[in-house]
N, C-alpha and C positions, 0 to 999 in steps of 0.2 A: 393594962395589957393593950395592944395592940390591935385595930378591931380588920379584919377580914375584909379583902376587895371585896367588890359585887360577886365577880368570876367564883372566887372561894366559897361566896354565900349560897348561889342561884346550884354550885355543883358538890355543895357536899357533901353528900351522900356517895359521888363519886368518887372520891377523892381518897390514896391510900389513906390508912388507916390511924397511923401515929396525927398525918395534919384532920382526919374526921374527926380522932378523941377531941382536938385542943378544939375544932372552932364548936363542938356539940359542949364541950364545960364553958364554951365563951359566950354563947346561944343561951346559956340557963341561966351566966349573971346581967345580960347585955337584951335591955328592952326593947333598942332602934333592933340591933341588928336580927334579933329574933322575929320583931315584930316586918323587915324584910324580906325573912325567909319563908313567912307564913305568907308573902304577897305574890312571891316567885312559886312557890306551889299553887296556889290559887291559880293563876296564871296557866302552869302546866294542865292543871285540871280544865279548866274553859279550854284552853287549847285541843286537847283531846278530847273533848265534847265537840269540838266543831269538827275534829278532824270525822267522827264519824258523818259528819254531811258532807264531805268531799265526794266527786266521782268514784263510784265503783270502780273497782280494777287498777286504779293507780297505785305505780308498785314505788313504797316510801322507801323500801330500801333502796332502791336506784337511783331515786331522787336524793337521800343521804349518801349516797358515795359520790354520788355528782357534785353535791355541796363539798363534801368532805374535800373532793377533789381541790374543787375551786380555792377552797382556803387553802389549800397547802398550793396551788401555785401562787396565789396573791401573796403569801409570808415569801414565799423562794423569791418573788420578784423586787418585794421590799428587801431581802439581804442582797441582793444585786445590786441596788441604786444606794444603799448605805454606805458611806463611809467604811471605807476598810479595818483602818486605824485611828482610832479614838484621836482626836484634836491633843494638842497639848505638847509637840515636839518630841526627840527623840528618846527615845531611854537609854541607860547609860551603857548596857551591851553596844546598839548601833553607834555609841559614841565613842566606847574605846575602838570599834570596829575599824572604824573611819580613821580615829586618830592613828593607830597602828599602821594602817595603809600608807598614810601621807606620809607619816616617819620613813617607812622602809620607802619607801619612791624617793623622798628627797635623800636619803643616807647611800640608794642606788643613786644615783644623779652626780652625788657629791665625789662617791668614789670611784667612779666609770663616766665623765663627761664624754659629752659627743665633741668629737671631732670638727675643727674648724677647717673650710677649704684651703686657709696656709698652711694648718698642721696637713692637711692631702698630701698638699704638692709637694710637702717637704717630705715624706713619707715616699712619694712618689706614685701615688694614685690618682688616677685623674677622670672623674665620668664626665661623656658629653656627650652630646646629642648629633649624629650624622644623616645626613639622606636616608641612609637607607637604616638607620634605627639607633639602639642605644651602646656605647661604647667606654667599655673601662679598662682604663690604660696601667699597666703598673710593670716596671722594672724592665720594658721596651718590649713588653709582649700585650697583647689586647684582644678581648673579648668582646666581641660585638654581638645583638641580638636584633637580629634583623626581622624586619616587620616586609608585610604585603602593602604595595605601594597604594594610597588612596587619592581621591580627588581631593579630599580637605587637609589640611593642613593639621599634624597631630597634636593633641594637647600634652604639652610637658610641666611640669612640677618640681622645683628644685627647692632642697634643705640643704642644709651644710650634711654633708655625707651621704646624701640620698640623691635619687634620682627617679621621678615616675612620669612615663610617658602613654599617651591612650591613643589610639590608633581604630578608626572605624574601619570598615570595609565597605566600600563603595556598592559592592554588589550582591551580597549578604546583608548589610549593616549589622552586623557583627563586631564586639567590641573587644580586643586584645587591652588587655593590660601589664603594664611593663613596670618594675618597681626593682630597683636596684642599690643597694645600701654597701657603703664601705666604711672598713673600722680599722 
């Protein structure tokens, strides 16, 4: 059999009832750990022999909740700086997870490409950038989104089909963002 931490030995008397039965029948064939238990009472006993010469008036139970206290933040602290997830890579749930994702993203990709700026202009869509903001042209009509003029010059962004431009305010600083996609 298996012999009992310290923890199990110094609290069994504590301890429910089914794990008292087993370490009290393991106590009757087991010399070491018996003869541990009878060291950890002794202990108890001298202990509460001294407590009675402590100061008067000290109130132990306020002092055991304050202990109590403290241990139960020092364990909360130590599950904070532990490790969340046990070492050893992923399990196979987050691994079809993942797989599944990239499948459906590249099967999306495969059968809805983005747009090349030839296929635009053969389409007949065309974004570009003006003075006064961002402009998208299609079938001789156009949409402009015009910005408040600034002292800096604005930042633009260009993708095949997309178009993002950022625009500060001088006098605010204040940041508009402009982002415009064609399909």
């Amino acid at each position: 059999m298996k012999h009992p931490d310290g923890i199990q030995l110094a609290l069994w008397r504590e301890l429910d009832w089914p794990t008292r039965w087993r370490i009290s029948r393991h106590l009757r064939q087991c010399t070491a750990c018996a003869s541990e238990v009878r060291s950890f009472e002794a202990s108890e006993r001298r202990l509460r022999e001294m407590a009675g010469e402590m100061p008067p008036g000290l109130n132990w139970d306020a002092l055991a909740a304050e202990m109590t206290g403290n241990v139960r933040v020092g364990i909360a602290a130590g599950r904070c700086v532990a490790p969340a997830v046990a070492p050893g890579g992923l399990s196979w749930r987050t691994a079809l997870v993942f797989g599944s994702t990239a499948l459906l993203l590249i099967t999306a990709l495969w059968l809805n490409p983005p747009l090349r700026k030839d296929q635009l202009a053969t389409r007949g869509i065309v974004l570009a950038t003006t003075p006064s903001g961002i402009e998208l042209k299609e079938n001789g009509s156009a949409l402009t989104l015009m910005h408040v003029r600034s002292e800096k010059e604005p930042l633009v962004v260009s993708a095949p089909g997309s178009l993002r431009v950022r625009y500060v305010d001088s006098e605010t600083g204040q940041i508009t963002i402009n982002n415009v996609y064609a399909q």
